[in-house]
Structures are given as structure tokens and as C-alpha cells.
SERO-4910 file (N, C-alpha, C, O; in steps of 0.05 Angstrom, whole numbers):
BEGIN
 pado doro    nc1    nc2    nc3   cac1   cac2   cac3    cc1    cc2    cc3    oc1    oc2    oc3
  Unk    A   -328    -55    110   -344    -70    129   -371    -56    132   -374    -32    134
  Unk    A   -388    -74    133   -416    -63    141   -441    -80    156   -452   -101    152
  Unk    A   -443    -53    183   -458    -62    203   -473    -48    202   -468    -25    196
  Unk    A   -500    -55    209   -530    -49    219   -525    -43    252   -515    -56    270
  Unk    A   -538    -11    252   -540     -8    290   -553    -21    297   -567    -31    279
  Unk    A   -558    -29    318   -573    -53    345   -586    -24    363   -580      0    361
  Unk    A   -603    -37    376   -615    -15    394   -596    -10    414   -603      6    432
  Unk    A   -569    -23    414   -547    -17    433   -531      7    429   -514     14    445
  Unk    A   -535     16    411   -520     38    396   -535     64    386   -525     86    381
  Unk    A   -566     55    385   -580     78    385   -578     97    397   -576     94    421
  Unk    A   -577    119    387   -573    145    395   -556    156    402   -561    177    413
  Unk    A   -533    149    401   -494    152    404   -498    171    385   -520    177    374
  Unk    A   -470    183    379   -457    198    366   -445    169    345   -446    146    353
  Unk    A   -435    180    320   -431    171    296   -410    153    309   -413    130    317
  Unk    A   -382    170    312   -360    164    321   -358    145    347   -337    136    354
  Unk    A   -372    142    356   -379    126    389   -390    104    383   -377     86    393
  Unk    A   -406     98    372   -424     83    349   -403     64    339   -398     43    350
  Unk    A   -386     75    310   -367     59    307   -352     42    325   -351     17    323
  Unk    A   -339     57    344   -328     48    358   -337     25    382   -319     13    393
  Unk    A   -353     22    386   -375      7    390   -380    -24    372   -385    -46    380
  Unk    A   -378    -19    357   -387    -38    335   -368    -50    318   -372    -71    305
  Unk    A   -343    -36    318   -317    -42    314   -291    -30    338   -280     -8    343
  Unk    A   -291    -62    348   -265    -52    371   -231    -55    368   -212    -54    383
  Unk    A   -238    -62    337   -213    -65    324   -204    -29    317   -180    -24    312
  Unk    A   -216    -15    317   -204      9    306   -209     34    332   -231     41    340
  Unk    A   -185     44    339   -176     71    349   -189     91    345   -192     96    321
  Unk    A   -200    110    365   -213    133    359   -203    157    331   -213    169    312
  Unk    A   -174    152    345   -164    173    327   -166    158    298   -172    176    281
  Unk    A   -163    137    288   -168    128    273   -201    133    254   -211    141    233
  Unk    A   -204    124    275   -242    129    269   -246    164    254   -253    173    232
  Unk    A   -237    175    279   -225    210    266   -228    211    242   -247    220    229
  Unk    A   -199    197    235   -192    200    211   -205    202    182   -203    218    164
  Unk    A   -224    170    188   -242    161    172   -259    174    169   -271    173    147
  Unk    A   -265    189    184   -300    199    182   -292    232    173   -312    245    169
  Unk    A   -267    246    170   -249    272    168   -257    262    129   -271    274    113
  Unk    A   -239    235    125   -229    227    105   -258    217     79   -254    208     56
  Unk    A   -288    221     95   -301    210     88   -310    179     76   -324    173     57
  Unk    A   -296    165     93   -300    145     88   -310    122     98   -304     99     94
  Unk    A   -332    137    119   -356    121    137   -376    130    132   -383    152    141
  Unk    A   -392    118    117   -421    124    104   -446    114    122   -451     91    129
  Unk    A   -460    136    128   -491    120    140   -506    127    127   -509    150    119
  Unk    A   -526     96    119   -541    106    107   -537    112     76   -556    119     62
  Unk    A   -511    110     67   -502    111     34   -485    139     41   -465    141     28
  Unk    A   -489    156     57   -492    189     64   -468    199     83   -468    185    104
  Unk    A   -450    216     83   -421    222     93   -428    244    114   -430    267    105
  Unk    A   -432    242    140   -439    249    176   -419    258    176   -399    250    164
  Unk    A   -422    281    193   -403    283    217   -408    265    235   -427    250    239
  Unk    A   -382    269    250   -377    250    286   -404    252    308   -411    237    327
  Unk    A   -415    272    298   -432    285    323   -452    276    313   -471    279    327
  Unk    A   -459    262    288   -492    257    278   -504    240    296   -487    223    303
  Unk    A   -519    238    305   -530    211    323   -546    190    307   -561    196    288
  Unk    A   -540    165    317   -546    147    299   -573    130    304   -582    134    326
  Unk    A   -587    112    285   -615     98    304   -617     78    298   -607     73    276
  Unk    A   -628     58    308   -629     33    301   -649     30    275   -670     41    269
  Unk    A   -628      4    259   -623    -10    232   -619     18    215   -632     23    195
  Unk    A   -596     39    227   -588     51    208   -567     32    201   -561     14    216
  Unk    A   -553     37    170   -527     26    164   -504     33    163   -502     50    145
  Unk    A   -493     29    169   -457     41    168   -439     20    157   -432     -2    165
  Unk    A   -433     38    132   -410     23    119   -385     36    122   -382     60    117
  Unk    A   -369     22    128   -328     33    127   -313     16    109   -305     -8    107
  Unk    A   -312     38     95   -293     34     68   -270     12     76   -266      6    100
  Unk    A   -257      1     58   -233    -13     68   -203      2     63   -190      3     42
  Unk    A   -200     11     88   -177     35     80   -146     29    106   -141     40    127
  Unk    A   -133      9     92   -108      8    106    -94     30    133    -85     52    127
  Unk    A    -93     23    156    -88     25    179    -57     18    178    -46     -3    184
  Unk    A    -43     45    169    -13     32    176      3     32    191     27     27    187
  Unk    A    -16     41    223      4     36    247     -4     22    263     -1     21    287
  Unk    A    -26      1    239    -30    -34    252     -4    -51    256     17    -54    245
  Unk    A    -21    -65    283      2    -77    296      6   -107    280      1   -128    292
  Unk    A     15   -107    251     13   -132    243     29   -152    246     53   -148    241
  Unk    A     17   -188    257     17   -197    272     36   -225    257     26   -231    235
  Unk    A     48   -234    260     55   -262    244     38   -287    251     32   -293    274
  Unk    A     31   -303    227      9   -314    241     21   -351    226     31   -351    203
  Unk    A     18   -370    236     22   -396    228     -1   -406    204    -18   -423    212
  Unk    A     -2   -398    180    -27   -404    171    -14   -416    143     -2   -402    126
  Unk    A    -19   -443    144     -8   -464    119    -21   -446     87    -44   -441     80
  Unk    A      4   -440     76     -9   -432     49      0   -446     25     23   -455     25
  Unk    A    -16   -451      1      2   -463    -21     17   -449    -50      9   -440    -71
  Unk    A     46   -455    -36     63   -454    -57     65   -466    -77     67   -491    -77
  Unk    A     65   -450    -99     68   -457   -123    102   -466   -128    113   -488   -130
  Unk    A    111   -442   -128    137   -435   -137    149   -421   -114    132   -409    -99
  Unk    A    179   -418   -107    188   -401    -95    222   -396   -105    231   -417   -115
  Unk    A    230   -386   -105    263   -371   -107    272   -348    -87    261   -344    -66
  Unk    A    290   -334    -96    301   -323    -76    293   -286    -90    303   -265    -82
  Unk    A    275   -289   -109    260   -272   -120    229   -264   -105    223   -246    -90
  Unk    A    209   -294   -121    192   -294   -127    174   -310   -104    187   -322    -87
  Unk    A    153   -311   -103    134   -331    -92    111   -326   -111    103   -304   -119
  Unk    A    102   -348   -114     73   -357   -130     56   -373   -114     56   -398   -113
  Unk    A     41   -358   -102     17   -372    -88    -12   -382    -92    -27   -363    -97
  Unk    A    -24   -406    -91    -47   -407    -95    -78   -396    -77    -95   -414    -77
  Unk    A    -82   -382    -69    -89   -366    -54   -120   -372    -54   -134   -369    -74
  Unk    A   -131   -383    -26   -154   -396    -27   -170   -374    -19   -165   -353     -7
  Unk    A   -201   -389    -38   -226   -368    -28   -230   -365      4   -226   -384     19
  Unk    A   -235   -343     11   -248   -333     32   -209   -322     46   -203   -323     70
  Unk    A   -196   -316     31   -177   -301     50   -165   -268     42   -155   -263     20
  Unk    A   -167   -251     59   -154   -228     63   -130   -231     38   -115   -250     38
  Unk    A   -128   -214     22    -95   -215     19    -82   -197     42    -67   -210     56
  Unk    A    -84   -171     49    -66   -162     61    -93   -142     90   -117   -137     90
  Unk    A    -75   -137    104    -93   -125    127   -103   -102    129    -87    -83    131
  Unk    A   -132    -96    129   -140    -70    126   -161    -70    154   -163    -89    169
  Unk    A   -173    -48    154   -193    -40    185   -215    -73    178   -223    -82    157
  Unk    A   -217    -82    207   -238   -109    198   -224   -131    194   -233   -152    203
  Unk    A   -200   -130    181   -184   -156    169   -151   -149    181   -134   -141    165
  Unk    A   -145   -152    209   -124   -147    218   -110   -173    219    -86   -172    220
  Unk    A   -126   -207    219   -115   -218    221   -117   -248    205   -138   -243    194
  Unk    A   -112   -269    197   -122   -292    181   -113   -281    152   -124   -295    135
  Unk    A    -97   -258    140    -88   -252    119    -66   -256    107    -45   -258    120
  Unk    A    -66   -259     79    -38   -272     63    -18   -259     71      4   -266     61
  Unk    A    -18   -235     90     13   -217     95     12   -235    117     26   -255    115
  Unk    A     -3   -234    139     -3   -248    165     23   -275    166     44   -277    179
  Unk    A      4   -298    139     20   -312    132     38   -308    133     50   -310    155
  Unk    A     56   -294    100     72   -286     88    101   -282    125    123   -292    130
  Unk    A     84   -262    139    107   -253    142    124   -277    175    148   -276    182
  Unk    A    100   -295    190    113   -321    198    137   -336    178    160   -341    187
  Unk    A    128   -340    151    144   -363    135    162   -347    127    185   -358    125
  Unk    A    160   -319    120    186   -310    105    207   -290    124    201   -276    144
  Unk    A    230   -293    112    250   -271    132    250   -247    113    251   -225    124
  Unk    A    250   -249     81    254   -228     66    229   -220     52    220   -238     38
  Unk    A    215   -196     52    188   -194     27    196   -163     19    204   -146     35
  Unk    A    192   -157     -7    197   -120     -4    179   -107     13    160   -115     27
  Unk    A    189    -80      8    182    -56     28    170    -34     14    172    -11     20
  Unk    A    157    -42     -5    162    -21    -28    122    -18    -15    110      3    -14
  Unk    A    114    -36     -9     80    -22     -7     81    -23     32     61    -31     44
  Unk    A    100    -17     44    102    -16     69     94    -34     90     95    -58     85
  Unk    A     86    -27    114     89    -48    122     57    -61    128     52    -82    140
  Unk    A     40    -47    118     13    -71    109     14    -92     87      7   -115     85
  Unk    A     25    -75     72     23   -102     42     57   -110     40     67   -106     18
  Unk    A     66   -115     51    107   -130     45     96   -141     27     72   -143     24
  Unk    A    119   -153      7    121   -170    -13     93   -171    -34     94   -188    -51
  Unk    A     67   -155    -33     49   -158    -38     52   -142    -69     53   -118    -70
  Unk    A     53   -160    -97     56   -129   -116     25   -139   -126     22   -116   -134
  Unk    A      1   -150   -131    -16   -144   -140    -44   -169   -123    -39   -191   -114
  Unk    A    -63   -162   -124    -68   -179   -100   -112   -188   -124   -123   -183   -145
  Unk    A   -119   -205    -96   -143   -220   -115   -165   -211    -97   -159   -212    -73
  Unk    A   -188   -203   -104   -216   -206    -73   -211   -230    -59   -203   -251    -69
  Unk    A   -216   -223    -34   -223   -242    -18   -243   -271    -21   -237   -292     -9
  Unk    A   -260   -269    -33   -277   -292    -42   -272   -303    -73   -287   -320    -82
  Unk    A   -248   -291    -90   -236   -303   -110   -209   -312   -105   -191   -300    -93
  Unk    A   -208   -347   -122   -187   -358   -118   -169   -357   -128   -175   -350   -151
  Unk    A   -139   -361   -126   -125   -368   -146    -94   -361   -141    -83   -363   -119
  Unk    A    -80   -353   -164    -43   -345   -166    -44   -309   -159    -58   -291   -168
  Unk    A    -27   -310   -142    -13   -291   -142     15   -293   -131     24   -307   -113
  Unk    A     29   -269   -151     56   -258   -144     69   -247   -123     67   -223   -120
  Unk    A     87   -262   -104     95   -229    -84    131   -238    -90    144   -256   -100
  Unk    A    135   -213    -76    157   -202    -85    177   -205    -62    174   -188    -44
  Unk    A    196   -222    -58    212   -217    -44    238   -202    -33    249   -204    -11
  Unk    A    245   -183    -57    254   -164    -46    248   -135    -64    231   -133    -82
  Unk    A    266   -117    -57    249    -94    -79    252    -85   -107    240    -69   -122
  Unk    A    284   -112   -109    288   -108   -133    268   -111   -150    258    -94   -165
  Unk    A    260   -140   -145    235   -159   -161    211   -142   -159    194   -140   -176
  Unk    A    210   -130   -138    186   -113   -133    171    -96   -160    152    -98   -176
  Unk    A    194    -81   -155    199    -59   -187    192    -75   -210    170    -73   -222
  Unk    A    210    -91   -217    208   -101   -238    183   -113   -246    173   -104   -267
  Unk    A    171   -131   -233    144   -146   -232    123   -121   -229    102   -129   -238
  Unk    A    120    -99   -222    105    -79   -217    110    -64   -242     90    -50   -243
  Unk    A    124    -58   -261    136    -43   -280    115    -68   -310    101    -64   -330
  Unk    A    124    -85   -301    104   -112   -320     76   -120   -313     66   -138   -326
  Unk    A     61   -107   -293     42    -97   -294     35    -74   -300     12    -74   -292
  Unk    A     40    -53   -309     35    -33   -318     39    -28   -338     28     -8   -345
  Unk    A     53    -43   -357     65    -46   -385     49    -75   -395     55    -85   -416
  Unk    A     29    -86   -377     15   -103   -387     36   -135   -406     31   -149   -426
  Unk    A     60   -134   -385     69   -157   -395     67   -182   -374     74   -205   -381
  Unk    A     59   -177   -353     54   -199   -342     20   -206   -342      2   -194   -330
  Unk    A     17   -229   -357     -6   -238   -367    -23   -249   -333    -10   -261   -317
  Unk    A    -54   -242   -329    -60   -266   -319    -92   -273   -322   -110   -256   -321
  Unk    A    -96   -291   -325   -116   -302   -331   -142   -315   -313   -132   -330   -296
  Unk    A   -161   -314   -311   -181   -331   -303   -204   -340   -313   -214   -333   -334
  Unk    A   -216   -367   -291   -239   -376   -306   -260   -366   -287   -257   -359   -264
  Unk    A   -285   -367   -302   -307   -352   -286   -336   -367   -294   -345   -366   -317
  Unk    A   -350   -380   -275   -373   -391   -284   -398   -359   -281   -401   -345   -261
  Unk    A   -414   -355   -308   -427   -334   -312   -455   -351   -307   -459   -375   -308
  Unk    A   -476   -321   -301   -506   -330   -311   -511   -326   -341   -499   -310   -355
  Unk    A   -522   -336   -346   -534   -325   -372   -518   -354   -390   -503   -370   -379
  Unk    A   -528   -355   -426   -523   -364   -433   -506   -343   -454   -522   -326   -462
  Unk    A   -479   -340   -465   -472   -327   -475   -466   -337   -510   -457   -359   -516
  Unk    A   -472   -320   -524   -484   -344   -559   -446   -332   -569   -432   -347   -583
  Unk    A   -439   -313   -563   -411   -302   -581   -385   -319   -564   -379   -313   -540
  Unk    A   -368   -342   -582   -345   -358   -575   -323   -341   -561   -306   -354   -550
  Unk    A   -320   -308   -561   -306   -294   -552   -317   -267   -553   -337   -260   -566
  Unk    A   -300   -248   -538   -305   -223   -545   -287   -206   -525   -272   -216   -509
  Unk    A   -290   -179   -530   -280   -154   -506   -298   -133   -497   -316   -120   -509
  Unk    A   -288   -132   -469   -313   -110   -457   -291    -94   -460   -268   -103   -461
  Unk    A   -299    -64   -460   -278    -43   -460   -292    -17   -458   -298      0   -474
  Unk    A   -295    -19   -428   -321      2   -408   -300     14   -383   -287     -3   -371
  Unk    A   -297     30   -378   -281     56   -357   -289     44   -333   -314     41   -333
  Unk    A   -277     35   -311   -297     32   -285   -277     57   -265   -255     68   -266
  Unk    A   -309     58   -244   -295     75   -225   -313     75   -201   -337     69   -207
  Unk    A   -310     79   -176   -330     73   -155   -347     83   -154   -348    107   -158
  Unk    A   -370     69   -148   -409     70   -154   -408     91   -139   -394     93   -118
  Unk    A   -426    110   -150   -428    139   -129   -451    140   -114   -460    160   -103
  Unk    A   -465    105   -115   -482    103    -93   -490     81    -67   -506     80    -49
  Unk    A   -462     63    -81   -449     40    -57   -418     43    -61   -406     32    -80
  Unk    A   -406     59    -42   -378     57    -42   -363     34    -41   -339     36    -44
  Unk    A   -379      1    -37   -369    -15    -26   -374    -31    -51   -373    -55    -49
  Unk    A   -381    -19    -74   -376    -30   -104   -367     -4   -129   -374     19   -133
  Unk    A   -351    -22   -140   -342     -7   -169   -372    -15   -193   -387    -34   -194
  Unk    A   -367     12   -209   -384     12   -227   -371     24   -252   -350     37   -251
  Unk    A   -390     15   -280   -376     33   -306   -380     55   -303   -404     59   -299
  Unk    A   -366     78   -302   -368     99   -309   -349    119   -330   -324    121   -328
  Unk    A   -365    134   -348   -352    141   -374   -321    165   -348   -300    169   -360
  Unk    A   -323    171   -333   -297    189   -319   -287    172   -308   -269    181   -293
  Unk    A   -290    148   -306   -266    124   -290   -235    117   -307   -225    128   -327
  Unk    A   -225     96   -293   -205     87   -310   -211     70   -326   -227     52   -322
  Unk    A   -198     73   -348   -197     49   -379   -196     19   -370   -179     12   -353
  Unk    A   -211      3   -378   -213    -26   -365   -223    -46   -387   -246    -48   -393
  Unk    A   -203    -59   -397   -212    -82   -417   -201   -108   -400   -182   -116   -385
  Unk    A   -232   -118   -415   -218   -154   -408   -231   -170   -436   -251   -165   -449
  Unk    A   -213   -190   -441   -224   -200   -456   -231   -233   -454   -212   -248   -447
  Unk    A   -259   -244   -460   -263   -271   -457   -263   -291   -476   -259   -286   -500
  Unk    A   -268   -317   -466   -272   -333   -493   -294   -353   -477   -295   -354   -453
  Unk    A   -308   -367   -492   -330   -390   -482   -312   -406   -482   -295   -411   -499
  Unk    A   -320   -418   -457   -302   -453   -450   -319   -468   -451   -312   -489   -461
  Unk    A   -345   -466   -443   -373   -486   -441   -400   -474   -431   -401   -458   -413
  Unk    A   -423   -484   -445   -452   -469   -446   -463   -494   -437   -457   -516   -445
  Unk    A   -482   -487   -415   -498   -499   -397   -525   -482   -399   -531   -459   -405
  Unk    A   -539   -507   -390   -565   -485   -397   -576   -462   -391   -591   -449   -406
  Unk    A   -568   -454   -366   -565   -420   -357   -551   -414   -350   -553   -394   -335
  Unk    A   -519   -429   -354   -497   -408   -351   -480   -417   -375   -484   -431   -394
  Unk    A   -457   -401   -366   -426   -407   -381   -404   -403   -373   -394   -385   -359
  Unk    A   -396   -424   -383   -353   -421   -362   -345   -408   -380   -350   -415   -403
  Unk    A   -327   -382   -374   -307   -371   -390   -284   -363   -382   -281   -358   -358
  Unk    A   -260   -362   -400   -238   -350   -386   -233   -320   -399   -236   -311   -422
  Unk    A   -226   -310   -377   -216   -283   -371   -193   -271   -373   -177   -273   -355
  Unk    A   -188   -258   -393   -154   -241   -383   -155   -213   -374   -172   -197   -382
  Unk    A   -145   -210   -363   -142   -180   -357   -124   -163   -373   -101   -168   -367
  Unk    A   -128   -144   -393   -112   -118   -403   -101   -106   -377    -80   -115   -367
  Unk    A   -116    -83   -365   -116    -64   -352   -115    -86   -325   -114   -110   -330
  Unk    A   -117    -79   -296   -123    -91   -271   -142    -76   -249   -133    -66   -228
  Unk    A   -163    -76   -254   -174    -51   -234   -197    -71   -215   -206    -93   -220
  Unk    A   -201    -59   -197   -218    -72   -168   -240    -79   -189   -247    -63   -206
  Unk    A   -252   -107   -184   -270   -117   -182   -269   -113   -214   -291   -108   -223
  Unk    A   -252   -114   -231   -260   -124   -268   -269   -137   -263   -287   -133   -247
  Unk    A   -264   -162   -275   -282   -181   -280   -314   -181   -278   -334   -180   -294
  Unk    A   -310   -183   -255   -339   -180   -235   -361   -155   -249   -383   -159   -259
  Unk    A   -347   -126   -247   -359   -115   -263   -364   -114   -291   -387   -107   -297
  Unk    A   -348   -121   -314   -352   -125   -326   -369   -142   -341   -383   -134   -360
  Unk    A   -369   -168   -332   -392   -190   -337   -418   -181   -318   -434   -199   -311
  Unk    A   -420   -168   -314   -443   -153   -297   -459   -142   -323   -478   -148   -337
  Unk    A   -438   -120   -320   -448    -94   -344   -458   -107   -371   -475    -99   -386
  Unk    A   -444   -127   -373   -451   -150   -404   -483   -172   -399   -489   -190   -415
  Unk    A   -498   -167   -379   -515   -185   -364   -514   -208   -371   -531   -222   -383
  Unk    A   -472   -218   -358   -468   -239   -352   -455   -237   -322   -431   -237   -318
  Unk    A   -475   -234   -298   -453   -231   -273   -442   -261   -264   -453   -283   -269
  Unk    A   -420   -257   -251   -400   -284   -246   -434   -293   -224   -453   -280   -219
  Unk    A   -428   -318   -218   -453   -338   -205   -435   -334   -178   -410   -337   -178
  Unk    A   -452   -326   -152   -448   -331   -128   -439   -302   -121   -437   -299    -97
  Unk    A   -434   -281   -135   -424   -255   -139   -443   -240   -117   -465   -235   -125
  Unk    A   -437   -231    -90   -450   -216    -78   -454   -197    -73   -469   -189    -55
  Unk    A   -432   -177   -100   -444   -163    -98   -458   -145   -119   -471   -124   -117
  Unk    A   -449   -167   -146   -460   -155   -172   -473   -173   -187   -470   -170   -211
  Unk    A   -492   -199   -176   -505   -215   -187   -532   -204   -178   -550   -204   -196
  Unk    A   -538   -195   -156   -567   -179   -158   -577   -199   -130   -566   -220   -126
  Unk    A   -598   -188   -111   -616   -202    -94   -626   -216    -91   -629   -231    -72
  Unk    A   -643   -213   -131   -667   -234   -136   -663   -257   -153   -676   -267   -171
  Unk    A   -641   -264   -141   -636   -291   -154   -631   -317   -133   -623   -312   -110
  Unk    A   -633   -336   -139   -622   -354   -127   -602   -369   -129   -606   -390   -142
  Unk    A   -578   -364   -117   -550   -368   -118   -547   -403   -123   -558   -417   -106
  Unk    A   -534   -415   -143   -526   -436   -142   -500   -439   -122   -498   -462   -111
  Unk    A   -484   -423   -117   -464   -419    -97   -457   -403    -77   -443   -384    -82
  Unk    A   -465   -407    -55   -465   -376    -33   -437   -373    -10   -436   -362     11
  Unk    A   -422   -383    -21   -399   -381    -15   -380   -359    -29   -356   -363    -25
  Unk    A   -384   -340    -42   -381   -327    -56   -375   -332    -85   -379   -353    -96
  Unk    A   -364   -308    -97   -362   -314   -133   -351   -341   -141   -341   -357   -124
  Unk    A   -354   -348   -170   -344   -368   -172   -324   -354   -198   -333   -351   -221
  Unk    A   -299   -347   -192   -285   -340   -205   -257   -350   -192   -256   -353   -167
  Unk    A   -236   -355   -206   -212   -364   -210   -188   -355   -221   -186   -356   -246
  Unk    A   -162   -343   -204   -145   -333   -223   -124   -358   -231   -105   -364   -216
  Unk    A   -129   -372   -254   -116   -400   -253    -91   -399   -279    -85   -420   -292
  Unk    A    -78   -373   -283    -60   -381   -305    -43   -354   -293    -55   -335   -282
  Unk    A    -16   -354   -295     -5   -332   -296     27   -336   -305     43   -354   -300
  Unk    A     30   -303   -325     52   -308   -344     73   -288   -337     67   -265   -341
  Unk    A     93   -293   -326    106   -272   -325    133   -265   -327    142   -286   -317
  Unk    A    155   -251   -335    184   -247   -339    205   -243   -313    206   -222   -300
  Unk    A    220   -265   -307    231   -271   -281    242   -251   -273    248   -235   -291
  Unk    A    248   -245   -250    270   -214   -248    302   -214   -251    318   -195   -253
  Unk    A    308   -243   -250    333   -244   -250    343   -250   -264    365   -243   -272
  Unk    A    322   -273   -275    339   -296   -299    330   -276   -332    342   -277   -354
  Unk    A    300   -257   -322    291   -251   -350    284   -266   -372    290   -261   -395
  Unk    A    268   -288   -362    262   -322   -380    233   -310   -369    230   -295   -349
  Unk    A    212   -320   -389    190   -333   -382    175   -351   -367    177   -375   -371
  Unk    A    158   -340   -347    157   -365   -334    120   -368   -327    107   -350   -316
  Unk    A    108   -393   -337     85   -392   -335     72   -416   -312     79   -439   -306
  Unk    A     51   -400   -304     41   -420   -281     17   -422   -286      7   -403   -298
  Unk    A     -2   -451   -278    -27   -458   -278    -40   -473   -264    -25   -492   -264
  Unk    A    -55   -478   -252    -72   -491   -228   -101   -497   -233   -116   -478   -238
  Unk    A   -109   -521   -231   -135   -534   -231   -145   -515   -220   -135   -497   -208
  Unk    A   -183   -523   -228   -191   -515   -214   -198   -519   -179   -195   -541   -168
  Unk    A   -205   -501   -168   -222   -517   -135   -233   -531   -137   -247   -534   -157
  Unk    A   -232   -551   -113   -255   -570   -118   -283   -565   -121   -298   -577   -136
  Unk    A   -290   -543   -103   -319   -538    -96   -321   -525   -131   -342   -532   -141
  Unk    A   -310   -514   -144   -311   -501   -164   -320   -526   -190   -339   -523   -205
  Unk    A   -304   -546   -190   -308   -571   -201   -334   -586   -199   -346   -598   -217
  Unk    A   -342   -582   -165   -367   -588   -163   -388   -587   -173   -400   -606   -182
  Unk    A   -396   -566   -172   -417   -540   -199   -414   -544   -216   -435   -550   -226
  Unk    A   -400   -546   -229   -392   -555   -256   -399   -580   -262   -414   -581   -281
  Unk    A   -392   -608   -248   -406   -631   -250   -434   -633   -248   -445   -648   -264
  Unk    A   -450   -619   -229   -482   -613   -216   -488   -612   -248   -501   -630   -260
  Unk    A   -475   -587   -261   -495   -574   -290   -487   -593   -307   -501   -593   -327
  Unk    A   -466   -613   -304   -462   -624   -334   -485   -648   -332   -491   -663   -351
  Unk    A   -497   -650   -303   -515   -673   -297   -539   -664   -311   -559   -678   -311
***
């Protein structure tokens, strides 16, 4: 999360400040964060005691609170699939998957845990049933796990790269090669914590794409993921100066967004090996509408 001080907050202490400006989070909490370095002003890691001034910035990392009081919440979601395993959800832009400082409430666990009596325990009790999850402003399938058998197992097939999943992504740029692979290390920008960047000491990160359709300054492509790391995609078609369209935070300032609703990316295919039955099982989902939309605009 990131807030700009107000002249309401000028001249506080760091820690007072926060708290101030976020009344979702506990001193000791705050403590923690700022012990843990992971409240930046200014790009720059304070102590509690720094005093702060107006239109400094303060960013807080997104760092799971796990003696949040998480809340069950009535919030209609769409099922794909369900068993006494699995759930496959289509998981709309603009939602939390699971609850962190900032996002305690309106999140796919929130959901999850009104509709369901059983989810695993295996990522505790912020992420239940949660084995691999999407940004908030990207749409699409994901997996949760309803108990811990499936947990394991579905978590064991992401790491062994057998559960496939795929997306489509409208890019800038016009891209001339029908396919290809990026295969660049990412790891967090060491000068916005609140984005991943390539870096040669990060983790290994391939994706590979194919052209679906060339428009005059962009292109739809689909995406698989090898590896799974925060914000692939996104970075990657970055680093290639193709950033996803509507991307806020790796399409750049000086452009003008055909979509400001965030990225226009989609996780719309996913392949994976059941936990019980051990059969194949593949899922797929249109695109969004608003996603469809854009797409008709450019074919005009």
C-alpha cells in the first residue's frame, strides 16, 4: 500500500504516521514492519522515530498479518468446478486473493471461507485452501485446495511444473516473431519494492508466448508459465518492450492507457492432475467482457 503524508501527519514520528494513515494495522504490528524493514519512505528504510513531512511517501510492503481477524464474508464467486477435492474458480479483476495489511476484507479467502466448511491448512489461516494465487487486477482460474491432501499434491505439480496454466495478454507494441521464450531471473527492484524486476541474482523465470493477433500497436498473446514467480508475465513482456496494456505498474507514465482499469491480462486455461482420481483435467474460460471489448475497439 501506498500513501502520500497530508499536512495531517506532518511532523509525527514514522510509526504514528502509519498508524494514522492506516487504521487497519496494530502498533505492534507496525513494530514489526518497520523492525522487518518493510515500510519505506521515500524508497528509503527509517526508523520509528524518523519524522515525517508532507507529500513524503510511504510505501508498506504487502506482508500477511496472521493474527488477522479473518472475517467470512457473503461475496458471490464463480465456480468453475468443484469436488470434494478441488475448486476452480474464475476469479474477477479487481479482487484480493487472500488477506494481507490493506486487504483484510472483499478477498477470495473472505469468500472461500462463508461458502466452504473444508479448505486446507497447509498456508494457515490467511491463505486456507489457497495453493497458488493471481494479482489482484488480473483475471482468471485458480486452484484451491480443499483439504491437505490435495493441497500437497497440487503444490508438488507446481513445482514439478506439471500443472500447466496459461494466459492471454493484450501487449503494446507490435510483436513481428509468431512465438518465442523469455528466460530472464526476476527478483525485487532494489528501487520500488512494490515491483519485481530482472535481475541476473533472482529466481529462474521462463515464459513462453505465441502471437494470437497483431493490431496496429498492439498484440494478443498467450502465455504459459514454466516457472511461477510474482508479476512474470507482466515483467517479462516489459523487459521484451512489450508491457501488458493498462499495466500500472510496468507499462510506464508516459503513455496513454487504452485501459485504466488495470492490466489486461487473463489466466484463461488451466491443466492439471486430479488428486484422487489422478486423470487429467483441463479447464478454460472466455474471455471478460471488458477484455472482449478492446479487442473489438482495435479490430474497428
Amino acid at each position: 500500500m501506498k500513501y502520500i503524508v497530508s499536512f495531517k501527519e506532518s511532523g509525527e514520528r514514522l510509526d504514528k504516521a502509519v498508524a494514522l494513515l492506516d487504521n487497519n494495522l496494530s502498533r505492534s504490528f507496525i513494530a514489526k514492519l518497520l523492525k522487518d524493514g518493510k515500510i519505506l519512505i521515500n524508497g528509503q528504510v527509517q526508523k520509528a522515530s524518523f519524522k515525517v513531512k508532507e507529500n513524503d511517501e510511504i510505501l508498506i510492503e504487502e506482508v500477511e498479518d496472521t493474527k488477522a481477524d479473518i472475517k467470512e464474508e457473503d461475496i458471490p464467486l464463480d465456480i468453475i468446478y468443484e469436488d470434494d477435492d478441488i475448486l476452480i474458480i474464475n476469479k474477477p479483476q479487481g479482487m484480493v486473493v487472500h488477506p494481507a495489511n490493506g486487504h483484510y476484507s472483499g478477498t477470495l479467502v473472505n469468500a472461500l471461507m462463508f461458502m466452504e466448511d473444508s479448505l486446507s491448512s497447509i498456508n494457515g489461516v490467511v491463505r486456507p485452501g489457497i495453493v497458488h494465487r493471481i494479482d489482484k487486477d488480473t483475471s482468471g482460474l485458480l486452484c484451491v485446495a480443499k483439504n491437505d491432501n490435495a493441497h500437497h499434491f497440487l503444490a508438488d505439480q507446481l513445482k514439478d511444473h506439471t500443472m500447466s496454466r496459461e494466459y492471454i495478454a493484450l501487449v503494446r507494441g507490435v510483436i513481428n516473431e509468431n512465438s518465442g521464450t523469455i528466460d530472464m531471473p526476476i527478483g525485487r527492484d532494489k528501487k520500488d519494492r512494490q515491483k519485481m524486476g530482472i535481475d541476473k541474482e533472482g529466481k529462474p523465470a521462463t515464459t513462453h508466448f505465441q502471437v494470437l493477433e497483431r493490431f496496429a500497436s498492439h498484440t494478443l498473446v498467450k502465455c504459459q508459465l514454466v516457472s511461477g514467480r510474482t508479476h512474470q508475465i507482466r515483467v517479462h513482456m516489459s523487459a521484451i518492450n512489450h508491457p501488458v496494456e493498462g499495466d500500472p505498474l510496468y507499462a510506464g507514465r508516459n503513455f496513454d492507457k487504452l485501459y485504466k482499469n488495470g492490466q489486461l491480462l487473463t489466466a484463461y486455461k488451466l491443466r492439471l492432475i486430479h488428486p484422487s482420481t489422478k486423470k487429467e483435467m483441463i479447464f478454460e474460460i472466455e474471455l471478460p467482457d471488458y477484455f472482449k471489448e478492446i479487442l473489438n475497439e482495435l479490430r474497428k
